[in-house]
VEXDO-964517 format. One record per residue (C-alpha): x, y, z; residue number from 1; residue in one letter. Coordinates in Angstrom, 3 decimals. Layout:
# residues N
R         x         y         z  num  residu
R         X         Y         Z  NUM       A
...
This chain:
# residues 233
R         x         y         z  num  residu
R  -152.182  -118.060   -15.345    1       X
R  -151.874  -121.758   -17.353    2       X
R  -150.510  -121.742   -20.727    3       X
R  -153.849  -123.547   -21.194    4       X
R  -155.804  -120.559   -21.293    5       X
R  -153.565  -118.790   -24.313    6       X
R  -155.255  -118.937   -27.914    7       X
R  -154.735  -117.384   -31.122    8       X
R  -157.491  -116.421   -33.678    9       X
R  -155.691  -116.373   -36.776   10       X
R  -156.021  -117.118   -40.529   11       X
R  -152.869  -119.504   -42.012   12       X
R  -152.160  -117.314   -45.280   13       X
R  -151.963  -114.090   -43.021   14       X
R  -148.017  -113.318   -42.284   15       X
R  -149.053  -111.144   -39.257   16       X
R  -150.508  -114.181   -37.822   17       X
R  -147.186  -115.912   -37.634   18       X
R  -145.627  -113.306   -35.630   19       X
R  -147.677  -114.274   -33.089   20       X
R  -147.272  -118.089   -33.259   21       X
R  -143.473  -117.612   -33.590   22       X
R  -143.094  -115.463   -30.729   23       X
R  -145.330  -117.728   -28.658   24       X
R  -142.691  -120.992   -29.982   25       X
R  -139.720  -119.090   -29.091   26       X
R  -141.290  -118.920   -25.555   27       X
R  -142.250  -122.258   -25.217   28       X
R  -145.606  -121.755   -24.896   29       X
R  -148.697  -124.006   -25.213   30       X
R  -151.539  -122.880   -26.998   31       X
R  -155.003  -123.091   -28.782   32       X
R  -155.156  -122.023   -32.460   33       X
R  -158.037  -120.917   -33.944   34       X
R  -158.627  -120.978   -37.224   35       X
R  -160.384  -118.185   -39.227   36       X
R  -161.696  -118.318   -43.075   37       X
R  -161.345  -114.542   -43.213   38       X
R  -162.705  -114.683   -47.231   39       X
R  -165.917  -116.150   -46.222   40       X
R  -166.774  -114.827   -42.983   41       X
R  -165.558  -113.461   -39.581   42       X
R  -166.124  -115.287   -36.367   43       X
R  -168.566  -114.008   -33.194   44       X
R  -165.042  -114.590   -30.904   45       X
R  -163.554  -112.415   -33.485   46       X
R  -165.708  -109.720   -33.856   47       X
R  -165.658  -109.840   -29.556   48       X
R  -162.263  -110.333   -29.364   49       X
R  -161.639  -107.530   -31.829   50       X
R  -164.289  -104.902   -32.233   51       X
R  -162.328  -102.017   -33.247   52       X
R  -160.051  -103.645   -36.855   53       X
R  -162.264  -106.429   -37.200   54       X
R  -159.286  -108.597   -38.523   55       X
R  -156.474  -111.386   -37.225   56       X
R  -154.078  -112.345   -34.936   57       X
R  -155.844  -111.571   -31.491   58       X
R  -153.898  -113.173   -28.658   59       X
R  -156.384  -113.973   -26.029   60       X
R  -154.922  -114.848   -22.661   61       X
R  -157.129  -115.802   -20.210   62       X
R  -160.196  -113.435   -20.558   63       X
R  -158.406  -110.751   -22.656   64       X
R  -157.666  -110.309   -26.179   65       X
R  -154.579  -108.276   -27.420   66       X
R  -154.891  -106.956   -30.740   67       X
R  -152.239  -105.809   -33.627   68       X
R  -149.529  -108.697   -34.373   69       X
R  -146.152  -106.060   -32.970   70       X
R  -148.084  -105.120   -29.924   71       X
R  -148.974  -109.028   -29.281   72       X
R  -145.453  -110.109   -30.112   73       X
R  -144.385  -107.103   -27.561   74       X
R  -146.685  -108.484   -24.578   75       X
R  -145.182  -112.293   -25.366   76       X
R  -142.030  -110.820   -24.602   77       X
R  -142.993  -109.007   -21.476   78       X
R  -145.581  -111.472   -19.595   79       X
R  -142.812  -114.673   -20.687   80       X
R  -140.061  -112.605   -19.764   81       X
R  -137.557  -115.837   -19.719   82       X
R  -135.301  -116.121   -22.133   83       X
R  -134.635  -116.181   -24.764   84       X
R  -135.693  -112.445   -25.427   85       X
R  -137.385  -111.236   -28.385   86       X
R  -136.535  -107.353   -27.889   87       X
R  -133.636  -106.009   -27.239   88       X
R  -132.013  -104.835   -23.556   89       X
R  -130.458  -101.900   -24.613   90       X
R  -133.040   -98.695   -25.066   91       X
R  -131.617   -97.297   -27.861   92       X
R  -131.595  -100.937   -29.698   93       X
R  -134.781  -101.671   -28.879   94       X
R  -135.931   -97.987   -30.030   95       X
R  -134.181   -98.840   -33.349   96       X
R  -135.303  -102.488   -34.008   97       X
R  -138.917  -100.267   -33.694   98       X
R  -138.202   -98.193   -35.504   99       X
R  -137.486  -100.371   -38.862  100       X
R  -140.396  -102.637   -37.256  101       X
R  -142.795   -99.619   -38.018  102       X
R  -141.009   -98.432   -41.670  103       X
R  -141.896  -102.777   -42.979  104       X
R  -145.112  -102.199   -41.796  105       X
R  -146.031   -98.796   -43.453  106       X
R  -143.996   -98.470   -46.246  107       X
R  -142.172  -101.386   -47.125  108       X
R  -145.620  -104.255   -47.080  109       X
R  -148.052  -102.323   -48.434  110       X
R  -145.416  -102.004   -51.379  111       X
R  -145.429  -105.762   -51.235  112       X
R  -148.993  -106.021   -51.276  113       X
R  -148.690  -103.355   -54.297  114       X
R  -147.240  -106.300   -56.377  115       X
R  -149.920  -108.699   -55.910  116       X
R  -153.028  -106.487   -56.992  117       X
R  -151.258  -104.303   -59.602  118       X
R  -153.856  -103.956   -62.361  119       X
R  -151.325  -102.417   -65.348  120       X
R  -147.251  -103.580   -65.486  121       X
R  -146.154  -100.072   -65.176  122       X
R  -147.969  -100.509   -61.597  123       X
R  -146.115  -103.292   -60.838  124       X
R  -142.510  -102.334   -62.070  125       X
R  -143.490   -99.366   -59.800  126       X
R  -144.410  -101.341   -57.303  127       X
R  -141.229  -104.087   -57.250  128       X
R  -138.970  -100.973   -57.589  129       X
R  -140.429   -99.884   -54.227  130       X
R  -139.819  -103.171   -52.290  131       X
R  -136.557  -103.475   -54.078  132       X
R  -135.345  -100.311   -52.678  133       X
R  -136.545  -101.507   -49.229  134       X
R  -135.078  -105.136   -49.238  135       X
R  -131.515  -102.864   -49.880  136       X
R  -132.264  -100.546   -46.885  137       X
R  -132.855  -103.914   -44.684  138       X
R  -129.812  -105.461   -46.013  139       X
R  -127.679  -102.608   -44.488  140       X
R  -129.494  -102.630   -41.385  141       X
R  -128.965  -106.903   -41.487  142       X
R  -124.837  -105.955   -42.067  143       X
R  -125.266  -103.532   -39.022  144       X
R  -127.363  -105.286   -36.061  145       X
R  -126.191  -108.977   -37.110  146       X
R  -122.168  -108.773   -36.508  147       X
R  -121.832  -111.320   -38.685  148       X
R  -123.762  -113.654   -37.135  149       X
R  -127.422  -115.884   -38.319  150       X
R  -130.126  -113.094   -37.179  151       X
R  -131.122  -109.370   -36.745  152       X
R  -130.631  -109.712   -33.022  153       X
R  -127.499  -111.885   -33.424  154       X
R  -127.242  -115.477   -32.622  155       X
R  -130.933  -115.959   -31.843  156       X
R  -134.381  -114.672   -33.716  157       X
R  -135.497  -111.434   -32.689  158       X
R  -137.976  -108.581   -32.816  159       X
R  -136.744  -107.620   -36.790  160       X
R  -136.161  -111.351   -37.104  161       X
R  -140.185  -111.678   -36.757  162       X
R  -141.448  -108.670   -38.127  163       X
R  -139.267  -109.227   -41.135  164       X
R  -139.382  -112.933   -41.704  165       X
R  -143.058  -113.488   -41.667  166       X
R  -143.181  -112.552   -45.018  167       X
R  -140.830  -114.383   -46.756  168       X
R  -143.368  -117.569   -48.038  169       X
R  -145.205  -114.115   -50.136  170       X
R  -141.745  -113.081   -51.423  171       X
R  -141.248  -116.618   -52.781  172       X
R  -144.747  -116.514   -54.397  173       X
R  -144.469  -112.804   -55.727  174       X
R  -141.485  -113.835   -57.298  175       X
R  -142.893  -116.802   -58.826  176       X
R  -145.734  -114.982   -60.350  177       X
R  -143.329  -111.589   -61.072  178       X
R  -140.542  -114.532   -62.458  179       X
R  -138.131  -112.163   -60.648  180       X
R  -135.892  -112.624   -57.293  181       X
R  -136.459  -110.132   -55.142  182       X
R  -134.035  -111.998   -52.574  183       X
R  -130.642  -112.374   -54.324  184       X
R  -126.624  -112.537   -54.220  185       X
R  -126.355  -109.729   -55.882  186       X
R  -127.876  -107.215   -54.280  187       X
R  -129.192  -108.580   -50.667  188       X
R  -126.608  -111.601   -50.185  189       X
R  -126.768  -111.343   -46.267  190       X
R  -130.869  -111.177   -46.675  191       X
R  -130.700  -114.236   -48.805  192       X
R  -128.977  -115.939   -46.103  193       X
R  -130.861  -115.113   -43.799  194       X
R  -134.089  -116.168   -45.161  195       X
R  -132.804  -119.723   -44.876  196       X
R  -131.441  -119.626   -41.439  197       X
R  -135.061  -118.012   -40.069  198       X
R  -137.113  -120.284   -42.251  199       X
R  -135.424  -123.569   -41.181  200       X
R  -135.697  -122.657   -37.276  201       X
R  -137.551  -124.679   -34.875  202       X
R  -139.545  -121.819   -33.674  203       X
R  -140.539  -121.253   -37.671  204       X
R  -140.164  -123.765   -40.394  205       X
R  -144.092  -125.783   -38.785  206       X
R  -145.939  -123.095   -38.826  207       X
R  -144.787  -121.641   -42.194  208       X
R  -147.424  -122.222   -45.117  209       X
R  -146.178  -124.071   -48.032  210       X
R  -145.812  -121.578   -51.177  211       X
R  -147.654  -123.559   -53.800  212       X
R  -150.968  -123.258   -51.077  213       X
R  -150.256  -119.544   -50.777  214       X
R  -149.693  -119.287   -54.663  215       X
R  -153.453  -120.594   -55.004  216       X
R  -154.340  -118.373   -51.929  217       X
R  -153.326  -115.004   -53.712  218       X
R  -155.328  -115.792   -56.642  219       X
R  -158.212  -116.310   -54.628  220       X
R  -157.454  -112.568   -52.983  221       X
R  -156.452  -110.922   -56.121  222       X
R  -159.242  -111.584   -57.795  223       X
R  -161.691  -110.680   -54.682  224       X
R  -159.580  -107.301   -53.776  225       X
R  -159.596  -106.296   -57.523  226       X
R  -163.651  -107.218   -57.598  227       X
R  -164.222  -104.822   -54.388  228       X
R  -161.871  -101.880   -56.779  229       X
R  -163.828  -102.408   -59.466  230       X
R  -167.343  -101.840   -57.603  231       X
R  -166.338   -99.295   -55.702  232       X
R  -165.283   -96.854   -58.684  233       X
Protein backbone atom coordinates (compact mmCIF):
# COMPACT_ATOMS: atom_id res chain seq x y z
CA UNK A 1 0.00 0.00 0.00
CA UNK A 2 1.54 3.82 -0.90
CA UNK A 3 2.66 5.89 1.88
CA UNK A 4 0.18 8.19 0.09
CA UNK A 5 -2.72 6.71 1.54
CA UNK A 6 -1.40 7.15 5.46
CA UNK A 7 -3.07 10.18 7.42
CA UNK A 8 -3.29 11.29 10.84
CA UNK A 9 -6.31 13.09 12.49
CA UNK A 10 -4.78 14.84 15.21
CA UNK A 11 -4.98 18.07 17.28
CA UNK A 12 -1.24 19.99 17.67
CA UNK A 13 -1.51 20.68 21.60
CA UNK A 14 -2.40 16.88 22.16
CA UNK A 15 1.03 14.95 23.26
CA UNK A 16 -0.59 11.58 22.25
CA UNK A 17 -0.79 12.93 18.85
CA UNK A 18 2.94 13.20 18.53
CA UNK A 19 3.53 9.68 19.25
CA UNK A 20 2.08 9.00 16.25
CA UNK A 21 3.83 11.58 14.01
CA UNK A 22 7.18 10.63 15.63
CA UNK A 23 6.88 7.08 15.12
CA UNK A 24 5.70 7.64 11.55
CA UNK A 25 9.28 10.16 11.11
CA UNK A 26 11.40 7.58 12.56
CA UNK A 27 10.03 5.32 9.73
CA UNK A 28 10.35 7.54 7.05
CA UNK A 29 7.06 7.74 6.20
CA UNK A 30 4.98 10.17 4.09
CA UNK A 31 1.85 11.32 5.27
CA UNK A 32 -1.38 13.52 5.41
CA UNK A 33 -2.06 15.44 8.65
CA UNK A 34 -5.20 16.41 9.60
CA UNK A 35 -5.87 18.90 11.71
CA UNK A 36 -8.60 18.85 14.43
CA UNK A 37 -9.94 21.96 16.69
CA UNK A 38 -10.98 19.45 19.34
CA UNK A 39 -12.37 22.70 21.69
CA UNK A 40 -14.78 23.70 19.12
CA UNK A 41 -15.92 20.72 17.45
CA UNK A 42 -15.14 17.12 16.28
CA UNK A 43 -14.87 16.19 12.67
CA UNK A 44 -17.48 13.65 10.57
CA UNK A 45 -13.89 11.62 9.58
CA UNK A 46 -13.40 11.65 13.23
CA UNK A 47 -16.39 10.60 14.63
CA UNK A 48 -16.12 7.62 11.54
CA UNK A 49 -12.77 7.05 12.04
CA UNK A 50 -13.31 6.77 15.78
CA UNK A 51 -16.74 5.90 17.02
CA UNK A 52 -16.00 4.25 20.17
CA UNK A 53 -13.44 7.37 22.30
CA UNK A 54 -14.51 9.98 20.11
CA UNK A 55 -11.01 11.69 20.48
CA UNK A 56 -7.33 12.00 18.55
CA UNK A 57 -4.66 10.47 16.99
CA UNK A 58 -6.44 7.92 14.56
CA UNK A 59 -3.92 6.54 12.08
CA UNK A 60 -5.84 5.78 9.00
CA UNK A 61 -4.02 3.65 6.47
CA UNK A 62 -5.63 3.06 3.49
CA UNK A 63 -9.36 2.42 4.41
CA UNK A 64 -8.75 1.70 8.14
CA UNK A 65 -8.36 3.73 11.12
CA UNK A 66 -6.28 2.55 14.19
CA UNK A 67 -7.18 4.08 17.30
CA UNK A 68 -5.25 4.76 20.84
CA UNK A 69 -1.71 6.60 20.25
CA UNK A 70 0.54 3.07 21.94
CA UNK A 71 -1.47 0.73 19.85
CA UNK A 72 -0.86 3.09 16.61
CA UNK A 73 2.77 3.60 17.49
CA UNK A 74 2.79 -0.46 17.95
CA UNK A 75 1.27 -1.12 14.29
CA UNK A 76 4.01 1.64 12.80
CA UNK A 77 6.45 -0.60 14.11
CA UNK A 78 5.03 -3.81 12.81
CA UNK A 79 3.59 -2.90 9.15
CA UNK A 80 7.28 -0.62 8.63
CA UNK A 81 9.13 -3.28 10.10
CA UNK A 82 12.64 -1.72 8.68
CA UNK A 83 14.74 -0.33 10.84
CA UNK A 84 15.27 1.42 12.84
CA UNK A 85 12.91 -0.37 15.44
CA UNK A 86 10.77 1.30 17.83
CA UNK A 87 10.18 -1.84 20.24
CA UNK A 88 12.42 -3.86 21.48
CA UNK A 89 13.66 -7.62 20.11
CA UNK A 90 14.01 -9.19 23.20
CA UNK A 91 10.42 -10.43 24.87
CA UNK A 92 11.13 -9.71 28.15
CA UNK A 93 12.39 -5.98 27.09
CA UNK A 94 9.72 -5.34 25.13
CA UNK A 95 7.27 -6.73 28.01
CA UNK A 96 9.06 -4.21 30.29
CA UNK A 97 9.31 -1.05 28.07
CA UNK A 98 5.15 -1.93 28.27
CA UNK A 99 4.99 -2.20 31.09
CA UNK A 100 6.31 1.47 32.25
CA UNK A 101 4.48 2.51 28.82
CA UNK A 102 1.13 1.57 30.63
CA UNK A 103 2.21 2.96 34.49
CA UNK A 104 2.89 6.99 32.34
CA UNK A 105 -0.26 6.50 30.97
CA UNK A 106 -2.42 5.61 34.08
CA UNK A 107 -0.75 6.90 36.84
CA UNK A 108 1.96 9.06 36.09
CA UNK A 109 -0.21 11.73 33.21
CA UNK A 110 -3.23 11.95 34.73
CA UNK A 111 -1.02 13.22 37.76
CA UNK A 112 0.34 15.64 35.22
CA UNK A 113 -2.89 16.65 34.07
CA UNK A 114 -3.70 16.94 38.01
CA UNK A 115 -1.37 20.05 37.98
CA UNK A 116 -2.98 21.93 35.33
CA UNK A 117 -6.72 21.92 36.65
CA UNK A 118 -5.97 21.91 40.41
CA UNK A 119 -8.64 24.22 41.85
CA UNK A 120 -6.96 24.73 45.67
CA UNK A 121 -2.75 24.68 46.17
CA UNK A 122 -2.98 21.86 48.54
CA UNK A 123 -4.37 20.03 45.22
CA UNK A 124 -1.60 20.94 43.40
CA UNK A 125 1.36 20.35 45.92
CA UNK A 126 -0.53 16.98 45.96
CA UNK A 127 -0.57 16.74 42.66
CA UNK A 128 3.39 17.82 41.74
CA UNK A 129 4.35 15.46 44.64
CA UNK A 130 2.74 12.69 42.57
CA UNK A 131 4.58 13.37 39.24
CA UNK A 132 7.65 14.10 41.23
CA UNK A 133 7.70 10.72 42.64
CA UNK A 134 7.16 9.35 39.09
CA UNK A 135 9.84 11.45 37.15
CA UNK A 136 12.31 9.57 40.09
CA UNK A 137 10.90 6.07 39.28
CA UNK A 138 11.66 6.90 35.37
CA UNK A 139 14.99 8.19 36.16
CA UNK A 140 16.01 4.72 37.55
CA UNK A 141 14.46 2.95 34.83
CA UNK A 142 16.49 5.76 32.28
CA UNK A 143 19.97 4.59 34.47
CA UNK A 144 18.83 0.92 33.78
CA UNK A 145 17.63 0.47 29.95
CA UNK A 146 20.01 3.42 28.63
CA UNK A 147 23.71 1.94 29.48
CA UNK A 148 24.85 5.11 29.46
CA UNK A 149 23.96 6.01 26.30
CA UNK A 150 21.31 9.17 24.65
CA UNK A 151 17.83 7.11 24.89
CA UNK A 152 15.58 4.54 26.72
CA UNK A 153 16.31 2.02 24.01
CA UNK A 154 20.00 3.05 23.77
CA UNK A 155 21.57 4.83 20.94
CA UNK A 156 18.34 5.44 19.03
CA UNK A 157 14.58 6.69 20.21
CA UNK A 158 12.42 4.05 21.27
CA UNK A 159 9.07 2.79 22.51
CA UNK A 160 9.71 4.68 26.29
CA UNK A 161 11.58 7.27 24.25
CA UNK A 162 7.97 8.16 22.65
CA UNK A 163 5.65 7.40 25.21
CA UNK A 164 7.75 9.40 27.59
CA UNK A 165 8.96 12.31 25.55
CA UNK A 166 5.74 13.49 24.12
CA UNK A 167 5.14 15.27 27.06
CA UNK A 168 7.92 17.19 27.76
CA UNK A 169 6.66 20.80 25.88
CA UNK A 170 3.61 20.40 29.08
CA UNK A 171 6.40 19.83 31.64
CA UNK A 172 8.09 23.04 30.44
CA UNK A 173 4.72 24.91 30.66
CA UNK A 174 3.58 23.31 34.08
CA UNK A 175 6.67 24.43 35.37
CA UNK A 176 6.37 27.82 34.12
CA UNK A 177 3.00 28.32 35.57
CA UNK A 178 3.98 26.02 38.97
CA UNK A 179 7.58 28.33 38.82
CA UNK A 180 9.05 24.92 39.77
CA UNK A 181 11.44 22.34 37.74
CA UNK A 182 10.10 19.28 37.68
CA UNK A 183 13.15 18.16 35.35
CA UNK A 184 16.37 18.88 37.30
CA UNK A 185 20.17 18.00 38.26
CA UNK A 186 19.34 17.24 41.33
CA UNK A 187 17.08 14.77 41.40
CA UNK A 188 16.50 13.43 37.60
CA UNK A 189 20.02 14.52 36.03
CA UNK A 190 19.94 11.61 33.39
CA UNK A 191 16.05 12.72 32.62
CA UNK A 192 17.22 16.24 32.18
CA UNK A 193 19.55 15.07 29.66
CA UNK A 194 17.60 13.32 28.03
CA UNK A 195 14.91 15.72 27.39
CA UNK A 196 17.41 17.60 25.25
CA UNK A 197 18.79 14.80 23.27
CA UNK A 198 14.89 13.57 22.33
CA UNK A 199 13.71 17.10 21.81
CA UNK A 200 16.51 18.16 19.40
CA UNK A 201 16.09 14.85 17.16
CA UNK A 202 15.20 14.92 13.63
CA UNK A 203 12.36 12.61 14.07
CA UNK A 204 11.06 15.29 16.98
CA UNK A 205 12.20 18.81 17.37
CA UNK A 206 9.34 19.91 13.81
CA UNK A 207 6.65 18.57 15.06
CA UNK A 208 7.05 19.71 18.71
CA UNK A 209 4.68 22.77 19.64
CA UNK A 210 6.39 25.79 20.85
CA UNK A 211 5.70 26.26 24.79
CA UNK A 212 4.58 29.86 24.83
CA UNK A 213 1.50 28.49 22.17
CA UNK A 214 0.84 25.63 24.57
CA UNK A 215 1.11 28.08 27.64
CA UNK A 216 -1.94 30.05 25.96
CA UNK A 217 -3.44 26.59 24.99
CA UNK A 218 -3.79 25.37 28.72
CA UNK A 219 -5.49 28.42 29.71
CA UNK A 220 -7.90 28.00 27.13
CA UNK A 221 -8.48 24.16 28.62
CA UNK A 222 -8.27 25.05 32.18
CA UNK A 223 -10.70 27.32 32.14
CA UNK A 224 -13.18 25.06 29.84
CA UNK A 225 -12.40 21.68 31.99
CA UNK A 226 -12.93 23.67 35.28
CA UNK A 227 -16.38 25.26 33.59
CA UNK A 228 -17.64 21.51 32.72
CA UNK A 229 -16.62 20.70 36.98
CA UNK A 230 -18.36 23.40 37.98
CA UNK A 231 -21.76 22.50 36.04
CA UNK A 232 -21.67 19.23 36.63
CA UNK A 233 -21.69 19.47 40.62
Amino acid sequence: MAESDVKVLGSWPSPFVLRARIALHLKSVNYEYIEENLLESKSELLLKSNPVYKKVPVLIHGDKPICESLIIVQYIDEVWSSAPSILPSDAYERANSRFWAAYVDDKWFPALRGVLVAESEDAKKATIAQVEEGLVLLEEEFRKLSKGKAFFDGDNIGYLDITIGCFLVWIEVIEKFSEIKLLNETKTPCLLEWADSFSSHAAVKDVLPEADKLAEFSVKLRAKFLKARATSK
